[in-house]
N, C-alpha and C positions, 0 to 999 in steps of 0.2 A: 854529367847533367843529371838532374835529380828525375825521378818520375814523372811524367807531367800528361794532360792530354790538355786538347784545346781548350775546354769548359773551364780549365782554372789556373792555366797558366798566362802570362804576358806574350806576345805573341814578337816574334823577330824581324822587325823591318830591314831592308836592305839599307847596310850603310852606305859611305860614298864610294867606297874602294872597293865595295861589290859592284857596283853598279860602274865604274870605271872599268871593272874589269872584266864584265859580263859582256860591253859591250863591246870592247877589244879583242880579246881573246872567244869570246861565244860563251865562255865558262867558267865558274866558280865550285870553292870544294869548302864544305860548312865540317868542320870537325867538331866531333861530337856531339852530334845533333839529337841522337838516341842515347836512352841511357844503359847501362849494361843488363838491367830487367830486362825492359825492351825487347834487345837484342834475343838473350836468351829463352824468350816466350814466343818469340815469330820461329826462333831454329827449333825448336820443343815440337811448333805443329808442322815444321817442313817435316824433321825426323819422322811423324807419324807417316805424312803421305808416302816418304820413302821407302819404309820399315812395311809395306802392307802386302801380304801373302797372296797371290802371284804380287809379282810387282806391277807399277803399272806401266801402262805399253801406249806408243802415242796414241792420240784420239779419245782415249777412256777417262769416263770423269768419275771425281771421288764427292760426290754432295754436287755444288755448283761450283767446284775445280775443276778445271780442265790440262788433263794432260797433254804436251804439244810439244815437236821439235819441229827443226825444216829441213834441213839433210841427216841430222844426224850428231854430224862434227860441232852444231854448237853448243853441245848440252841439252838438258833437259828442262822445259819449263810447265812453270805451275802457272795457266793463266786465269784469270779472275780471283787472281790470290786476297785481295778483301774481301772475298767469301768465306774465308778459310777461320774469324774468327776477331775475336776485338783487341790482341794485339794489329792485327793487321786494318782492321778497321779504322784504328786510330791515326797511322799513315796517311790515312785520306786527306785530313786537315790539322798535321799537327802544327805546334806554335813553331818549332823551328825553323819550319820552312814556307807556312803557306802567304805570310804574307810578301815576302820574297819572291813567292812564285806569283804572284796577282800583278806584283809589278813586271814583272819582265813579261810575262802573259801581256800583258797590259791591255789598253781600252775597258778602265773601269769603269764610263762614262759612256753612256750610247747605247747603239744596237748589240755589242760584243757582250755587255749583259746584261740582255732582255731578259733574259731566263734564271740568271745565276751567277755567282763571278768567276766559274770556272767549270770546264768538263773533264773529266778523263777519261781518254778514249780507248787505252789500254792499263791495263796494271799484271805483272808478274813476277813470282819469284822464277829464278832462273840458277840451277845449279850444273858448276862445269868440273870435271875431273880434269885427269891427264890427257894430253892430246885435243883439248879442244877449246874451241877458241868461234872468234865469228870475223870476217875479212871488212875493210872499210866500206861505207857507206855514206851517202850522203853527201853535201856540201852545198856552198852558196850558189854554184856555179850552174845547178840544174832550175835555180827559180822556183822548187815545187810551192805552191800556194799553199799545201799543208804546214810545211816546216819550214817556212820562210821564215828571215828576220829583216825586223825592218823596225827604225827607231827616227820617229820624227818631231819636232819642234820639244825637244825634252823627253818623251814618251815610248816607251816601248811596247812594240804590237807583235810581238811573235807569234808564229802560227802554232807551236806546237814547243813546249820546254818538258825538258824533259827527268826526271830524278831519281837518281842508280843512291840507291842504298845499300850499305858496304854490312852484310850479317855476318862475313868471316874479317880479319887481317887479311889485303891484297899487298901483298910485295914480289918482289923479284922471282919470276919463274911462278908465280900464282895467273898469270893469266889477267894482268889489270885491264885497264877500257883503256883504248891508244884512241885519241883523237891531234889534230892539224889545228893546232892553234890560227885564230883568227879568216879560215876556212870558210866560215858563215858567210863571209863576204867576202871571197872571192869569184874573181867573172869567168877564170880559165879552169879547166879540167886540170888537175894533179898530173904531171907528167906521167907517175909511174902507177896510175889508178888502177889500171886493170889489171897488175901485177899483186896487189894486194887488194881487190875488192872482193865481195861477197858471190860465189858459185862460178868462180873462174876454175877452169882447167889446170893440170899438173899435178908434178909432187912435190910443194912446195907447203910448209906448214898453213895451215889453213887462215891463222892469224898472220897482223899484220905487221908482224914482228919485221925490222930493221928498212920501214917503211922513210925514204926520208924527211923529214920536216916533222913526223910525226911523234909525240911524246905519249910516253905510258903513265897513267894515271893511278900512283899509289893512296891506299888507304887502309884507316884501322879503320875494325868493325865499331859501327856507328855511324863514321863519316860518311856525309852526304857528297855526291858532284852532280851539281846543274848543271844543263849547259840547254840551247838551242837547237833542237835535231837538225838544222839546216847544216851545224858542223860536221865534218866528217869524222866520223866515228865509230870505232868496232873495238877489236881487243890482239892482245897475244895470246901466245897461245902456252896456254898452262903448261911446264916440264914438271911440277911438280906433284908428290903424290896428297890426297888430301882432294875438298872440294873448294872450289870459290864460291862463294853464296850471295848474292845479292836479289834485291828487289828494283825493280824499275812502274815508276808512274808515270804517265804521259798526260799532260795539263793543255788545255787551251783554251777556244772562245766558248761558250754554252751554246752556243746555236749548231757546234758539231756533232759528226756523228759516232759509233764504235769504228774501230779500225777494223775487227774481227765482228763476226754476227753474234755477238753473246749479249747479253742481258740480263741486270742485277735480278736478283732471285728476290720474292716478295718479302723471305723471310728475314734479308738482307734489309732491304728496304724499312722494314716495321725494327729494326734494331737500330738504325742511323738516328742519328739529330739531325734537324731538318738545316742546319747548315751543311752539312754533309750528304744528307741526298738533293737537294741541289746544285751538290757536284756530281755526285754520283751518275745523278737521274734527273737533269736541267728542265727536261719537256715530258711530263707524263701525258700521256691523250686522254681527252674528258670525257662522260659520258654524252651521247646524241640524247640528253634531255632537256626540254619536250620537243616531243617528235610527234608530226603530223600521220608520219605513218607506224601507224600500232605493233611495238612487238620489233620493230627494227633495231637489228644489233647495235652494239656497244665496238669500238675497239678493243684487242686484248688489252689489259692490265688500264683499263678507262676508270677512271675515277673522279668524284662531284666536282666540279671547278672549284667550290670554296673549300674541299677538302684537303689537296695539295695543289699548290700552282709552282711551276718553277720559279717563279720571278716576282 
């Protein structure tokens, strides 16, 4: 794929045999969605955060990056990684995939966007060595209202879709994302859940390596896979030497909230096109003017109503 950003490329709708198979399966895989610039501009600024003298250590931020693990064994992540810069900026809304993601998001009609046609409530790059991996998660069968799916009279209303972007080659012994085909809409528990899900006990590879029903999800760098967090979904666990590199954004209704307490940086916000920060940033708070009482604050980050409005 040639270079592109949203402002002057054609934008990718979902054909019929995405959308057959998004709804079957939970998930779809867009190859070559990035172009090899791309690619090699987003791994240019991982390499800096990685490459930085001490290194950094979870909790500690680089600008408005934040560094983050949760036990350890999943790797390491960069989260608010579209702060990190306008290859990753342009992720936000690009043509390969966003109108793709509005559909399966869906409710582009109504209160779902009052504000905006989409949120993201998380976004990270996430790098894993040898040894680590993240255990299953998720599925249709816990009902959670966040990452539910749910598809009615033609339309799809997902709570929460979600998009792993592939910055290295994932194949065999890389540590790919194993997800449970068709999962999203299951009513029963996975028999053998708690043998492969996320902070369970043992010495057993922390991935969900030879889980059954579950398939590993290869890709060259580029390649995108959607799918629906309601699927269950996690990964194997890397044998090999070398990192796996991907980005993950997480898309839904505009009326949601962060999953994490963080919030776009201003100087983030003043580099966006305003299609993009009303994904970014759906609901800015206004200022309280006029006010009867003299000198009464403002909320943080409030600004004139006709200045930005999400919607």
């Amino acid at each position: 794929m040639t270079e592109s950003n949203s402002k002057s490329s054609v934008v990718c709708i979902p054909t019929e045999e995405e959308v057959f198979y998004f709804d079957l399966n939970g998930f779809i895989v867009l190859k070559g969605a990035l172009s090899d610039r791309h690619i090699e501009d987003c791994n240019a600024i991982i390499d800096k955060f990685l490459n930085v003298d001490p290194p950094l250590r979870h909790g500690e931020w680089i600008g408005a990056v934040h560094a983050h693990t949760y036990s350890g064994t999943e790797g390491f992540n960069l989260q608010q990684i579209y702060e990190a810069g306008e290859p990753f900026e342009r992720l936000i809304d690009h043509p390969s995939w966003i109108e793709k993601i509005k559909h399966f998001v869906g409710g582009q009609v109504g209160f779902d966007v009052k504000h905006g046609p989409l949120f993201i409530d998380e976004n990270f790059a996430s790098i894993r060595g040898p040894g680590d991996a993240i255990g299953i998660h998720s599925g249709g069968h816990k009902r959670t209202k966040r990452t539910q799916f749910r598809q009615f009279n033609g339309q799809f209303f997902c709570g929460q879709v979600d998009l792993l972007i592939a910055l290295s080659d994932i194949g065999p012994g890389d540590g790919g994302t194993m997800i449970v085909p068709g999962s999203h809409k299951s009513n029963f528990e996975h028999p053998d859940l708690r043998k492969y899900s996320m902070g369970r006990d043992g010495d057993k590879l922390p991935g969900a390596d030879g889980m059954p029903g579950a398939q590993e999800i290869f890709l060259d760098a580029g390649d995108v896979l959607v799918f629906v967090d309601a699927l269950m979904h996690g990964s194997a666990t890397r044998i090999n030497e070398g990192e796996r590199r991907i980005c993950v954004f997480r898309y839904g209704a505009s009326w949601g909230n962060f999953r994490h307490p963080y919030y776009p940086s201003d100087e983030l916000l003043e580099r966006l096109t305003q299609t993009q920060k009303q994904i970014v940033l759906p609901q800015q708070p206004i200022r309280r003017t006029p006010n009867r009482i003299s000198d009464y604050p403002d909320p943080p980050h409030a600004t004139d109503q006709d200045l930005y409005r999400g919607g």
